[in-house]
C-alpha positions as CSV (number, residue, x, y, z in Angstrom):
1,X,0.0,0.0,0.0
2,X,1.6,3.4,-1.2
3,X,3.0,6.1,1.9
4,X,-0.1,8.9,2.0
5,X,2.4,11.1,4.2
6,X,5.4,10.5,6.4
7,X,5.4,13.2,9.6
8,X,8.3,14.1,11.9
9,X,7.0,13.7,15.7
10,X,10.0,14.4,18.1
11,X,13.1,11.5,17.3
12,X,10.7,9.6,15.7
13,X,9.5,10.0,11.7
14,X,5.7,8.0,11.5
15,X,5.1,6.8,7.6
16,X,0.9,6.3,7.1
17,X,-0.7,4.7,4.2
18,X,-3.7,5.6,2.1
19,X,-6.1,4.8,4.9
20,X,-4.1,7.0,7.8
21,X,-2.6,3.6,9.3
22,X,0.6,4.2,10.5
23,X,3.0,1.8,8.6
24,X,6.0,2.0,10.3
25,X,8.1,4.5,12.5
26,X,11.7,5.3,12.7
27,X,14.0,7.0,14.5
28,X,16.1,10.3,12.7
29,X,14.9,13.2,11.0
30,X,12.4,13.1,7.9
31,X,14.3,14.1,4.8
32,X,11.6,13.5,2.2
33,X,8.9,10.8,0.9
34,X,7.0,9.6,-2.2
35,X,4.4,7.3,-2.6
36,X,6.8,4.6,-2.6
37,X,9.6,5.5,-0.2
38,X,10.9,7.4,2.9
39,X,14.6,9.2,3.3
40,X,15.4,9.7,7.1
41,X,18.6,11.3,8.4
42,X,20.2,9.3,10.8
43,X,23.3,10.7,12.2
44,X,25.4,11.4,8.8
45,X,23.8,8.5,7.5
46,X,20.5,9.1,4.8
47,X,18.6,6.2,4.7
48,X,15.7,5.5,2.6
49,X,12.9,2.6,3.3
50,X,10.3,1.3,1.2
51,X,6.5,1.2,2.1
52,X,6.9,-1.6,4.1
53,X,9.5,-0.2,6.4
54,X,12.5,-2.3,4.3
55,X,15.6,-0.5,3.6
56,X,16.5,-0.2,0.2
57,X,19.1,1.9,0.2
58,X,21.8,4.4,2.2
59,X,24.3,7.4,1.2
60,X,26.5,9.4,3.0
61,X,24.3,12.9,4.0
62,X,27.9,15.0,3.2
């Protein structure tokens, strides 16, 4: 099920599908989303998950 919004809330970034159920949560600060994905800092780390809360990829944030 496609992200609807991903919200910063303290440490914690909350992803939400279409029907505002929370997917997953993780800890760091909210970069960006799509429908398909969410980019959270962590430390100098960027990491980006999939809807499911998966990682699917990392990068350096320098």
């Amino acid at each position: 099920m496609a992200i609807s919004v991903a919200v910063q809330k303290g440490p914690m970034v909350y992803a939400y599908n279409e029907k505002n159920q929370q997917s997953f949560s993780k800890s760091g600060e909210l970069v960006g989303y799509t429908g398909s994905t969410v980019s959270v800092k962590n430390g100098n780390m960027v990491y980006t998950y999939n809807e499911k809360g998966q990682q699917i990829s990392s990068h350096s944030s320098h």
